[in-house]
C-alpha positions as CSV (number, residue, x, y, z in Angstrom):
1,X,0.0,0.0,0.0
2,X,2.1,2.5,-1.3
3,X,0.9,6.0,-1.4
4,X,1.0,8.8,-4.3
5,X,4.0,11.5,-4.7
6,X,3.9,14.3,-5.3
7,X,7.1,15.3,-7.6
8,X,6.6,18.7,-8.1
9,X,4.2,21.6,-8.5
10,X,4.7,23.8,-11.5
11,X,3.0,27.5,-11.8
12,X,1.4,27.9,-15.1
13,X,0.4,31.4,-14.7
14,X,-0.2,33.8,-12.1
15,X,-3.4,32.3,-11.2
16,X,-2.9,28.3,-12.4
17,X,-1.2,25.9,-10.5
18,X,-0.4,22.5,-11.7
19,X,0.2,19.2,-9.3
20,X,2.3,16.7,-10.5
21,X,1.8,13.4,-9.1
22,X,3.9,9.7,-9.7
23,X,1.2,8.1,-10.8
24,X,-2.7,7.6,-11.6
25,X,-5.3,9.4,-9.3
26,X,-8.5,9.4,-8.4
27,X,-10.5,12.2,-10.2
28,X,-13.7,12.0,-8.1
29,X,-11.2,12.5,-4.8
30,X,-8.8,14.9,-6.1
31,X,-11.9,17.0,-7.2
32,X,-14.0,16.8,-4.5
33,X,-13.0,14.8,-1.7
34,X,-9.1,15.6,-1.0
35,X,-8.2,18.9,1.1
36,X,-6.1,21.0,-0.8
37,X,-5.1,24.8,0.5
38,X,-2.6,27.8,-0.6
39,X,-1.3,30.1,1.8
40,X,-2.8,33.7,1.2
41,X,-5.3,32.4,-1.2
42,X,-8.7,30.9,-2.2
43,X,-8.2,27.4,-5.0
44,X,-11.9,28.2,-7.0
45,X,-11.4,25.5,-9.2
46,X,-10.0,21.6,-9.3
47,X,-9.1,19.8,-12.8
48,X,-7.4,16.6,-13.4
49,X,-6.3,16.7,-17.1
50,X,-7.3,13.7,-19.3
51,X,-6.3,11.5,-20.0
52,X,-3.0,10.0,-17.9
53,X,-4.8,11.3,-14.2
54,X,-1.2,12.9,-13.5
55,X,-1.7,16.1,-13.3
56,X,-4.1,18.0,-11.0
57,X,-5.2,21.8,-12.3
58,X,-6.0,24.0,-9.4
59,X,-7.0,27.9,-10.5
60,X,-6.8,30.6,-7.5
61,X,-8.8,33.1,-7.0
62,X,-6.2,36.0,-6.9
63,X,-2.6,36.5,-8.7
64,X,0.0,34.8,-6.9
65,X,2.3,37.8,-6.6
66,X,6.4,38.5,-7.3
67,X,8.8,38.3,-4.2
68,X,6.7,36.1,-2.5
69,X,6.4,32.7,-1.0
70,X,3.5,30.4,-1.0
71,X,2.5,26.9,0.9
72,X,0.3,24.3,-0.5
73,X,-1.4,22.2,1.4
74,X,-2.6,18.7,0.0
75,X,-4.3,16.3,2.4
76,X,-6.4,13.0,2.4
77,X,-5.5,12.7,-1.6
78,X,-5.5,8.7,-3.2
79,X,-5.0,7.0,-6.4
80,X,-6.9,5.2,-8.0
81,X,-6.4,2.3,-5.6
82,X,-7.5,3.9,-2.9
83,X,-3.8,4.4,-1.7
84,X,-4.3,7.5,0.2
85,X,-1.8,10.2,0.8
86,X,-2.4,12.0,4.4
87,X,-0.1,15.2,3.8
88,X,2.5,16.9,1.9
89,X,3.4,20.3,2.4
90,X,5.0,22.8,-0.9
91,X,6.8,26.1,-0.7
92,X,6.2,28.0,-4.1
93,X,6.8,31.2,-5.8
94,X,6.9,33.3,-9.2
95,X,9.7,32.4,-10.9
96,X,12.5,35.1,-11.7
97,X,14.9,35.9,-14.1
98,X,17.9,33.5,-13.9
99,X,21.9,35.1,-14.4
100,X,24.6,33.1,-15.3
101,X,26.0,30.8,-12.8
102,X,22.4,30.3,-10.4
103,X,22.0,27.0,-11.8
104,X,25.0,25.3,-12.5
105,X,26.2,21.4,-13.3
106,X,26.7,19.8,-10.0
107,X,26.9,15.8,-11.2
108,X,27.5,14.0,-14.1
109,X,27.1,9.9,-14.9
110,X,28.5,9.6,-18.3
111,X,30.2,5.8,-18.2
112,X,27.0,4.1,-16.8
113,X,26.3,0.1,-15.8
114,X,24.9,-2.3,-17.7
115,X,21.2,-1.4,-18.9
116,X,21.4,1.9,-17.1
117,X,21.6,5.6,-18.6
118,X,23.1,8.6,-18.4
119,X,22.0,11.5,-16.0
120,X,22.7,15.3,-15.8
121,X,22.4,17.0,-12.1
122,X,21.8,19.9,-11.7
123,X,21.8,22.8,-8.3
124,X,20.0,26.1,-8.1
125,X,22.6,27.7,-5.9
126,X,21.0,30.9,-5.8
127,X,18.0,32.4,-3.7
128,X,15.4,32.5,-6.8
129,X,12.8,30.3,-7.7
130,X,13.9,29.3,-11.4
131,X,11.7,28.1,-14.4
132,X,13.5,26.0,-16.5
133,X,11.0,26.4,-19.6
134,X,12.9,25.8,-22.9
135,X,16.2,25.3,-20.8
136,X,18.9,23.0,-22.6
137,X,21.1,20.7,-22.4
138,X,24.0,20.0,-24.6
139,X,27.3,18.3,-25.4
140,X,30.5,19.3,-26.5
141,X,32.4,18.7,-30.2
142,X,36.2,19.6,-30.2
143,X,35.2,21.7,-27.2
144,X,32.7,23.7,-28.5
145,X,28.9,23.5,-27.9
146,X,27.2,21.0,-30.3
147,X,24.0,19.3,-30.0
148,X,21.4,20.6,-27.5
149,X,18.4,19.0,-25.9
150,X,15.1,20.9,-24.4
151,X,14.9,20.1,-21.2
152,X,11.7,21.0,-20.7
153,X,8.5,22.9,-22.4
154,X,6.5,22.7,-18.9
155,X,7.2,25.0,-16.4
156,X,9.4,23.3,-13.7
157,X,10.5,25.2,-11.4
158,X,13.7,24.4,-9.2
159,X,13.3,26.1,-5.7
160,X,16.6,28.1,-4.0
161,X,19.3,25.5,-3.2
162,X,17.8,22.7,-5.0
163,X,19.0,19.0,-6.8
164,X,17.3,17.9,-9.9
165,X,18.6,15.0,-11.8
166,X,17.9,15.2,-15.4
167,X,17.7,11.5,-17.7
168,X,15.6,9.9,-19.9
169,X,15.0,7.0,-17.8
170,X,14.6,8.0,-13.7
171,X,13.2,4.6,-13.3
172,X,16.4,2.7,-14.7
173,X,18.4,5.6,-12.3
174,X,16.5,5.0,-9.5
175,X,16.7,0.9,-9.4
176,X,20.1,1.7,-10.0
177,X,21.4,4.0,-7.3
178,X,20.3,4.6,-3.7
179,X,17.4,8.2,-4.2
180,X,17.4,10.0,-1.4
181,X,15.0,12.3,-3.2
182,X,13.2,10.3,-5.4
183,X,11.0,13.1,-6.9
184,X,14.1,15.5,-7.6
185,X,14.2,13.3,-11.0
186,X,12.9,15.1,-14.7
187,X,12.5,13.3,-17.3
188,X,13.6,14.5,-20.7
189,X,12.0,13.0,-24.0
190,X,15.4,13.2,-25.7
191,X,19.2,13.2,-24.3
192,X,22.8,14.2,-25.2
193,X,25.2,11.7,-25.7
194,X,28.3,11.6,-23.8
195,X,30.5,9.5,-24.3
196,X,32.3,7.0,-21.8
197,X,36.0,8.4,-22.1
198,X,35.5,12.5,-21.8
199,X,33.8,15.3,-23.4
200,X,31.6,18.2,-22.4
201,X,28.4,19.1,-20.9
202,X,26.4,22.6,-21.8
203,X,23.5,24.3,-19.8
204,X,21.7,26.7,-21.8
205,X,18.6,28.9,-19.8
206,X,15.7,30.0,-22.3
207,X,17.4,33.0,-24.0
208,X,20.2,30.7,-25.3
209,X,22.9,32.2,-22.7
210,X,25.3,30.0,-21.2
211,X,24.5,29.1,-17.6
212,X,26.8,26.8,-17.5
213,X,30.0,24.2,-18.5
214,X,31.7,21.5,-18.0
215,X,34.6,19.8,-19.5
216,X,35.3,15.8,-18.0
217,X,37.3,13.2,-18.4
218,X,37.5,9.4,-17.0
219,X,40.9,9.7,-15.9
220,X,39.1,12.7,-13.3
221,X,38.1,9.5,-11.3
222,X,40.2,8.5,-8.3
223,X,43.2,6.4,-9.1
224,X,42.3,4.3,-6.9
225,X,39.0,3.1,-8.5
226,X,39.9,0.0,-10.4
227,X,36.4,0.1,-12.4
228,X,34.9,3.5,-13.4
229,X,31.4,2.2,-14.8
230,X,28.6,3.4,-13.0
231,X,30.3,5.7,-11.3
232,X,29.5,9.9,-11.3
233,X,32.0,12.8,-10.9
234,X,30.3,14.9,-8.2
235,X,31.4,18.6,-7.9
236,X,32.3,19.5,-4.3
237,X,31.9,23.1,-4.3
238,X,29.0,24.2,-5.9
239,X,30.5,28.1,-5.4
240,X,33.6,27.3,-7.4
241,X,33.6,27.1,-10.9
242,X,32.8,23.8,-12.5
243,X,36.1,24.9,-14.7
244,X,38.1,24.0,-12.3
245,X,39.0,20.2,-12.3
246,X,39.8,20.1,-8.8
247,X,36.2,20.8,-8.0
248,X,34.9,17.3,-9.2
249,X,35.9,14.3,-7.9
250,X,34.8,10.9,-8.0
251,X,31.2,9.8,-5.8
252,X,31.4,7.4,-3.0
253,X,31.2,3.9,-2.9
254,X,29.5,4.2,0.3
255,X,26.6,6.0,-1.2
256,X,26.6,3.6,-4.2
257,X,29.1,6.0,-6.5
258,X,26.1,8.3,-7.2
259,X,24.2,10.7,-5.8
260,X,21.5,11.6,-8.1
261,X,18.7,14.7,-6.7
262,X,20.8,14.9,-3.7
263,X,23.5,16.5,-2.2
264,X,27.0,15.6,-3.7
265,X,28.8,12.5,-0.8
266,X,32.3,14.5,-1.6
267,X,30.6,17.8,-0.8
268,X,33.5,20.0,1.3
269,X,32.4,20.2,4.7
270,X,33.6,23.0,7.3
271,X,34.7,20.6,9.3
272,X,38.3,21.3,10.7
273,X,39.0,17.8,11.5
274,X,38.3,13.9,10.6
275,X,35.9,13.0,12.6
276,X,33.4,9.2,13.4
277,X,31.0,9.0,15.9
278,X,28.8,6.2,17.0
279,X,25.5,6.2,18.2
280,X,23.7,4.7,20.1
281,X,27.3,3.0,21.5
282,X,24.5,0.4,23.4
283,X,22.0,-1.0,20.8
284,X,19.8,-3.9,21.2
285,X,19.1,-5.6,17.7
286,X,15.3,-7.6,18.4
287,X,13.3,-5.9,15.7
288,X,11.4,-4.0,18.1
289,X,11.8,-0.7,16.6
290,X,13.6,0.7,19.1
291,X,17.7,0.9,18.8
292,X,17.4,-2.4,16.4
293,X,21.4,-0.9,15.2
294,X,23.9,1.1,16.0
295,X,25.0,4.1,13.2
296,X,28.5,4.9,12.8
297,X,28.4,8.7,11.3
298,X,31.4,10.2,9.9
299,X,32.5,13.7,8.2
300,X,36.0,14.1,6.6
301,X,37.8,17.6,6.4
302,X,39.0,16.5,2.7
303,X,37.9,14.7,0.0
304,X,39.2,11.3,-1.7
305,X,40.0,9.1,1.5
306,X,39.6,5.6,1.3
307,X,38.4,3.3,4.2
308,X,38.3,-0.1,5.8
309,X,36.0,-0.3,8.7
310,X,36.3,-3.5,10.8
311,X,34.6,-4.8,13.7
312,X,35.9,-7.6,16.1
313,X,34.7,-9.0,19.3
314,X,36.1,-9.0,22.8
315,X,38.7,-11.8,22.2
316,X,40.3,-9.8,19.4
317,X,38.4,-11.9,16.6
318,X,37.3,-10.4,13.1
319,X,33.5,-10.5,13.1
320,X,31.9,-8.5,10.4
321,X,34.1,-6.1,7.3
322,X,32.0,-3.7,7.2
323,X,34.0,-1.8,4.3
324,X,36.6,-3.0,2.8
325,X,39.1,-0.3,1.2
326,X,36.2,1.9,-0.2
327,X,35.8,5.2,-1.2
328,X,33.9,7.2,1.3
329,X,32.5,10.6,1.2
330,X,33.3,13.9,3.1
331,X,30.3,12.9,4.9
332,X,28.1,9.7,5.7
333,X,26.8,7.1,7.9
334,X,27.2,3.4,8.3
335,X,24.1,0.9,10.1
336,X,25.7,-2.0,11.8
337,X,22.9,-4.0,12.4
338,X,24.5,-6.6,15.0
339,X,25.0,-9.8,12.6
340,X,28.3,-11.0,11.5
341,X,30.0,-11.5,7.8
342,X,27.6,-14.7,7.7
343,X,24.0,-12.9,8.5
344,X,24.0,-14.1,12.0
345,X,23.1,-11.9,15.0
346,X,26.1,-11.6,17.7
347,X,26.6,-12.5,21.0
348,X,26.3,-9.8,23.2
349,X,28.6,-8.0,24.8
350,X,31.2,-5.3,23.6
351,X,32.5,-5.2,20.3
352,X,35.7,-2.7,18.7
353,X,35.0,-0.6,15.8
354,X,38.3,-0.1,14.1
355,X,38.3,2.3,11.4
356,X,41.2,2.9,8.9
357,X,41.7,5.8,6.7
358,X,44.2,6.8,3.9
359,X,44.5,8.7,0.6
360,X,46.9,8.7,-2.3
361,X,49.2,11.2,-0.5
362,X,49.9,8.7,2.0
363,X,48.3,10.4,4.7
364,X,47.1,7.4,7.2
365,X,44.4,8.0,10.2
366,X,42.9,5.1,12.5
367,X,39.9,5.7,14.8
368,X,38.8,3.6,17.6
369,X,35.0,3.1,19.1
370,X,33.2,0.8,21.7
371,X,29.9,-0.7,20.9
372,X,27.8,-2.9,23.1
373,X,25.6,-5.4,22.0
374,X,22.7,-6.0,24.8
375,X,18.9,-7.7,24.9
376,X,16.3,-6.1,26.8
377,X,15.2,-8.6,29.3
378,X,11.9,-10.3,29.3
């Protein structure tokens, strides 16, 4: 019983909001029965177009107006399998006038896995509320822009400080990748072609300006990485240029080498030093809901470093690899959920964490925690 998503709200004029949902809804609800308010506003009219069900019209009663933010509320809305969705809450606005540089390349798969796609992320760095109606994106021939794809004729718009992954396939992505934001995903009808070695990436806003470029290559990947398929380049400061090759590196293994319609695992942190924590350091995994695992949690002042995390019991015995000389991001987690390399559940009792780090400059760190496996008596 899976409920309907919303993926995103688009504002066809002044007075005409759009709702995009996942999937097929019911038109006698979503008319009449669901509870659907804007902030500062009366909703006159409800309309779900024909003939997919997808899309749900709602006209207001008054312009929205410039500068300003809205919420819409949508509650008690189903499918048509009765699936109901209780809440969800969207912040909205007029779009404005992009410059050069608010929404910029932030992630690129170009070297995919077998049966999956390409994908495009991008990030609205700025503070506007950005349409990206008749926005392109292209690829590169000798270095030079050459063939361009609309992303959209609809009017998405990408809210301040926003992910959106752009590919023809989100479902292939998804299946694919961990989503930590599964409706951050666009589809496009058509799709540069990049190809698996190195070439260029061009983001184009609707008057044909450039908003943005990129210029990759596979050897940009960490040396480290034996196999590069299936694996993004990630920018890690969005406020630098994506010019500047120093800015991209490799995503983690940890995260599943992607990040798509999230925020980039080797993202720089302002965090001074390495640092893992674990917590709760006293977990009891019964399946009970409460402190079933432990989570190791981890933020890394630079990006790159590769790590073998290890946990043994209280007779100095090897008991579960947790990782095994991966890739990590700047920042992350880990759930240990109390079983061993063989899917069995542990004694209890106290068990090391033993966490080793390195990079390619040689740089070596090891960290040290206590976890205790208990039961709650009966």
């Amino acid at each position: 019983m899976i409920p309907p998503l919303v993926t995103r709200v688009d504002i066809l004029g002044n007075k005409e909001l759009v709702v995009v949902f996942n999937e097929r809804m019911d038109s006698v609800n979503a008319v009449l029965g669901s509870v659907i308010t804007l902030s500062g506003r009366n909703i006159i009219k409800r309309q779900l177009a024909l003939p997919v069900f997808h899309n749900l019209i709602l006209t207001l009663d008054s312009p929205l107006l410039e500068g300003r933010e809205y919420v819409l509320n949508i509650r008690n809305i189903s499918d048509c399998a009765g699936n109901l969705l209780r809440e969800s809450n969207h912040i909205l606005a007029l779009p404005s006038q992009a410059d050069s540089g608010d929404i910029v390349i932030n992630e690129i798969l170009f070297n995919p896995r077998e049966g999956g796609v390409d994908f495009v992320e991008l990030n609205n760095k700025s503070r506007k509320y950005i349409s990206l109606n008749n926005w392109a994106l292209g690829n590169t021939k000798n270095g030079e822009p050459n063939v361009f794809s609309i992303i959209t004729t609809d009017q998405v718009i990408m809210p301040p400080n926003s992910y959106l992954a752009l590919t023809t396939e989100p479902s292939v992505v998804k299946e694919q990748y961990p989503v930590d934001r599964p409706q951050n995903f666009l589809e496009m009808a058509s799709f540069p072609a990049y190809s698996n070695v190195g070439g260029g990436v061009i983001l184009r806003d609707n008057n044909l300006r450039l908003s943005d470029k990129f210029i990759y290559s596979e050897e940009m990947h960490h040396e480290l990485l034996s196999d590069v398929k299936g694996v993004s380049l990630e920018k890690t400061d969005a406020e630098k240029t994506s010019a500047d090759l120093s800015n991209w590196h490799s995503a983690a293994a940890t995260v599943g080498y992607a990040t798509p319609g999230y925020a980039n695992s080797q993202m720089l942190t302002d965090m001074p030093e390495d640092v893992f924590t674990v917590e709760p350091e006293a977990f009891t995994p019964d399946n009970d809901g409460l402190d079933d695992y432990t989570i190791i949690r981890y933020s890394q002042s630079v990006t790159g470093r590769i790590a073998a995390l290890r946990i043994y019991n209280i007779s100095g015995r090897l008991i579960r690899n947790m990782i095994d000389n991966q890739l990590i991001g700047t920042t992350g987690e880990i759930r240990w959920d109390g079983t061993d390399d063989h899917g069995q559940l542990v004694p209890t009792g106290y068990y090391l964490l033993l966490v080793d780090t390195f990079d390619t400059t040689g740089n070596k760190q090891q960290f040290k925690k206590r976890v205790i496996v208990a039961r709650k008596g009966k």
